[in-house]
C-alpha positions in Angstrom: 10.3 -78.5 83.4 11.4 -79.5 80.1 13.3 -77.2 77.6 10.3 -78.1 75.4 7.9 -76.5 78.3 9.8 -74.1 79.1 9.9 -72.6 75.1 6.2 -72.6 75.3 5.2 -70.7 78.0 8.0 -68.5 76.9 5.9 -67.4 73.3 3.2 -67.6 75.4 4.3 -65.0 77.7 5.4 -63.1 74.5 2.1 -63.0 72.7 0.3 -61.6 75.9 3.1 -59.0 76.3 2.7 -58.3 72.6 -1.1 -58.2 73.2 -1.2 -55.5 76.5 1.4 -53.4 74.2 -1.3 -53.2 71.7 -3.9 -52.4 73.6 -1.7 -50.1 75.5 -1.3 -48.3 72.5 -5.1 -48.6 71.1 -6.3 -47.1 74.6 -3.7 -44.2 74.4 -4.6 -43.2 70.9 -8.1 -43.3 71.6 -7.1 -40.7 74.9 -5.5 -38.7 72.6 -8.2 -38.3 69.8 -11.5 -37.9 72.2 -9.0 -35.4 74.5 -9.0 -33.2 70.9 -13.3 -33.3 70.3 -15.6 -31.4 71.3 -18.1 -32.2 73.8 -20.7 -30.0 74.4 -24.0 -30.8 76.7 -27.5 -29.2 75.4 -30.0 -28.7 77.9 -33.5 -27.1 77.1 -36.4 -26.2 79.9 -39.8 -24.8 78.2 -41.0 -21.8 80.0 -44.3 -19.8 80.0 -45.6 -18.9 76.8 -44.1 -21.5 74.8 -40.3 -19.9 74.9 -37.5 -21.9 75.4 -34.6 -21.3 77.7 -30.8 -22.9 76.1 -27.7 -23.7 78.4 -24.6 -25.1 76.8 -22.3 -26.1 78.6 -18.3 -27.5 76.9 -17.4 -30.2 78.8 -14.5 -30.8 77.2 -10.8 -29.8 76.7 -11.3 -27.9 73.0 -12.4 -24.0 72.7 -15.8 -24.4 70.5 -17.6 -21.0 69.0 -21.0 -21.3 68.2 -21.8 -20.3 64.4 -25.8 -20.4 64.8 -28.7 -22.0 66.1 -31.6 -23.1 64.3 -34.3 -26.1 64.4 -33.8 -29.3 62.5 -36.5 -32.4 62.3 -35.8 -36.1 62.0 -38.2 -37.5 59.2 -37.4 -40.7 59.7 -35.1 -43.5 61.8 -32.5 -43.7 58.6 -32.8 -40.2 56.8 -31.0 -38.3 59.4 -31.6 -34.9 60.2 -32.9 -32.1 57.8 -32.0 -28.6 59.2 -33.4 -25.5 58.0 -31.4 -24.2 55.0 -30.9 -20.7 55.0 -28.0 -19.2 56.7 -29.7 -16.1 57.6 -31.9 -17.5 60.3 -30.6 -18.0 63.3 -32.0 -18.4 67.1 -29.5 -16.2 69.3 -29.1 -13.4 66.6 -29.1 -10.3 67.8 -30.3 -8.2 65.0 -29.6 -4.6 66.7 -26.4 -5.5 67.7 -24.7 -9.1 66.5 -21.7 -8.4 68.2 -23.4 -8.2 71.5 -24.0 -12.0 70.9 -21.2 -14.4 73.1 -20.3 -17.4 70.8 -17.7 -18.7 72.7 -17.4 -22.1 74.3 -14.5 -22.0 76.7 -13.4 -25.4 78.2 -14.4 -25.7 81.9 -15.8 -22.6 81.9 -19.7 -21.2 82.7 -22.6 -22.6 80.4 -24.1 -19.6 77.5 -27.8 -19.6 78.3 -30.0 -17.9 75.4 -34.1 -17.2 75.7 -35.3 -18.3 72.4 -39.1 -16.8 72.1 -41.9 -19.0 70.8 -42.8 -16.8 68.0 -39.2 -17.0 66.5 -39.5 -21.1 66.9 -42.2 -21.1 65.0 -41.2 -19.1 62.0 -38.6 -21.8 62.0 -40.5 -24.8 62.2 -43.2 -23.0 59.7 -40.6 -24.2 57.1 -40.8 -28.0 58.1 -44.5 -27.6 57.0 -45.8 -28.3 53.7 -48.0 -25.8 53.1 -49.4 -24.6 49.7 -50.4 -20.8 49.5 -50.5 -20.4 53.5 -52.9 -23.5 53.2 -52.7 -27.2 54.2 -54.4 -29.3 51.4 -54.3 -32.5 53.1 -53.0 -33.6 56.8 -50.1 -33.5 57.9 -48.5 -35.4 60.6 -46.2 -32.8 62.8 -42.7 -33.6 62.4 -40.5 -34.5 65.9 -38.4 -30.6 66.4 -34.4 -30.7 67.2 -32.7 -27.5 68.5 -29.9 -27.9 66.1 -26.2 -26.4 67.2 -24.1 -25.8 64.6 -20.3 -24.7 65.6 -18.0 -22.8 63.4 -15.9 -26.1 63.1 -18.6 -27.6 60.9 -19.5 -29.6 64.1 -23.6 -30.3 65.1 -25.7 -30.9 67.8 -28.9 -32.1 68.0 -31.7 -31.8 71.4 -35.2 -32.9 71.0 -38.1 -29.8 71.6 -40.4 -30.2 74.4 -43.2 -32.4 72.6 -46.0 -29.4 74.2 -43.5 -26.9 71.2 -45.9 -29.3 68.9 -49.0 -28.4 70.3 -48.5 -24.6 71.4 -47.2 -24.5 67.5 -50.5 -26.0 66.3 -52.6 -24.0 68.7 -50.9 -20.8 67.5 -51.9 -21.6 64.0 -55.5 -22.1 64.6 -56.1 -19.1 67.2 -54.0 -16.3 65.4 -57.1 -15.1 64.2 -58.9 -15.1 67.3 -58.5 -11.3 68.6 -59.8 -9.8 65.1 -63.1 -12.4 65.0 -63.9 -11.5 68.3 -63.2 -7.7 67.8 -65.4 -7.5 64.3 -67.9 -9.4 66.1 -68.1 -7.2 68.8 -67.1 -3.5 68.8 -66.1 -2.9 64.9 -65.8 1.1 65.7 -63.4 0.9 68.8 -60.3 -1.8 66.8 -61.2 -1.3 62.9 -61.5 2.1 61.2 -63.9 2.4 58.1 -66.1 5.4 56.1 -69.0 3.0 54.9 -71.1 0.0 56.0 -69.6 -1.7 52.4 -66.0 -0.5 53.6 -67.0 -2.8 57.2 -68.3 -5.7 55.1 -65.3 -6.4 53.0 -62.8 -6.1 56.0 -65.3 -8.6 58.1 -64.9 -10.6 54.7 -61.0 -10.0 54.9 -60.9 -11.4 58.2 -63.3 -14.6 57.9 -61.2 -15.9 55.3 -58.2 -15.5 57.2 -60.3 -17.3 60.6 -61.2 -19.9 58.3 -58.1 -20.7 56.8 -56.3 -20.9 60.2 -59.1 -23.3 61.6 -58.3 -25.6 58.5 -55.0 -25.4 58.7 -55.3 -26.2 62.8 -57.4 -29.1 61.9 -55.0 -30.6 59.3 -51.9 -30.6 61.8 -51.8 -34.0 63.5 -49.5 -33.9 66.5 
């Protein structure tokens, strides 16, 4: 082998030394920054009556403390998500007793689990609807719902509702008024108290136009 060769295999050997220190140092950096997130895993299972039961489980190597959990909806493939605004409604609030309420995310550790209740899901997503005067004018295709995590860190996470949360939400709607039409129809002196037959009439009144504006607003939501 030539002195000439023998140069040339030495760079070569020299670049691919230089190249494995590089990557050597690429893959340790990247170790170092994903060991420092958080990962947290979301898992949701619908139960009877439309609630929702929440396990969160950190998976990673950094404490994480919940700050509140709320629903968010995804308009659109580029817009991102769009979570509901106010800070004052939150999923796993305790309102007797916030302190009561674990936040903590230890690493390793046990999964938080948290019932959230269909009727509180839906006074979220009610906000996500576009409706004018408790009324939808036109209608209204029914937005994909997120749970939405938000930690304390500014961090988010994001786990796609059930898709039946669209149709209990729409079924709610139309039927809320179901118990009083049937009651007025039926037995008026056991459920509603009243003096006159005029006194009767305007609550049956009262109670139509509530029926009625339910049933339109059931048959404008398009899941």
């Amino acid at each position: 082998m030539t002195e000439l060769e023998i140069s040339y295999w030495s760079m070569i050997g020299t670049w691919f030394a230089g190249i494995a220190t590089f990557l050597a140092v690429v893959v340790s950096l990247y170790l170092a920054s994903s060991s420092r997130k958080t990962k947290l895993q979301l898992r949701l299972v619908r139960h009877d009556h439309g609630n929702i039961k929440l396990s969160i489980l950190n998976r990673g190597q950094v404490y994480a403390e919940i700050e509140r959990v709320t629903l968010a909806i995804k308009p659109s493939l580029f817009s991102g998500f769009i979570a509901n605004g106010s800070e004052y409604l939150d999923l796993i609030q305790d309102v007797f007793n916030p302190d009561a309420v674990c936040r903590s995310l230890l690493p390793n550790s046990l999964s938080l689990t948290f019932d959230l209740e269909q009727e509180s899901l839906h006074s979220h997503y009610r906000f996500f609807i576009p409706y004018e005067n408790g009324i939808l004018e036109k209608p209204f295709k029914m937005p994909k719902c997120y749970l939405c995590l938000q930690l304390k860190s500014g961090e988010s996470y994001y786990s796609k509702v059930p898709k039946a949360f669209n149709i209990g939400y729409k079924e709610t709607v139309g039927g809320q008024f179901d118990p009083q039409m049937f009651a007025m129809c039926t037995e008026p002196d056991k459920y509603f108290v009243y003096e006159t037959s005029a006194e009767l009439y305007k609550k049956q009144q009262d109670i139509l136009n509530q029926y009625s504006k339910a049933r339109k607003n059931y048959h404008m939501l398009l899941c």
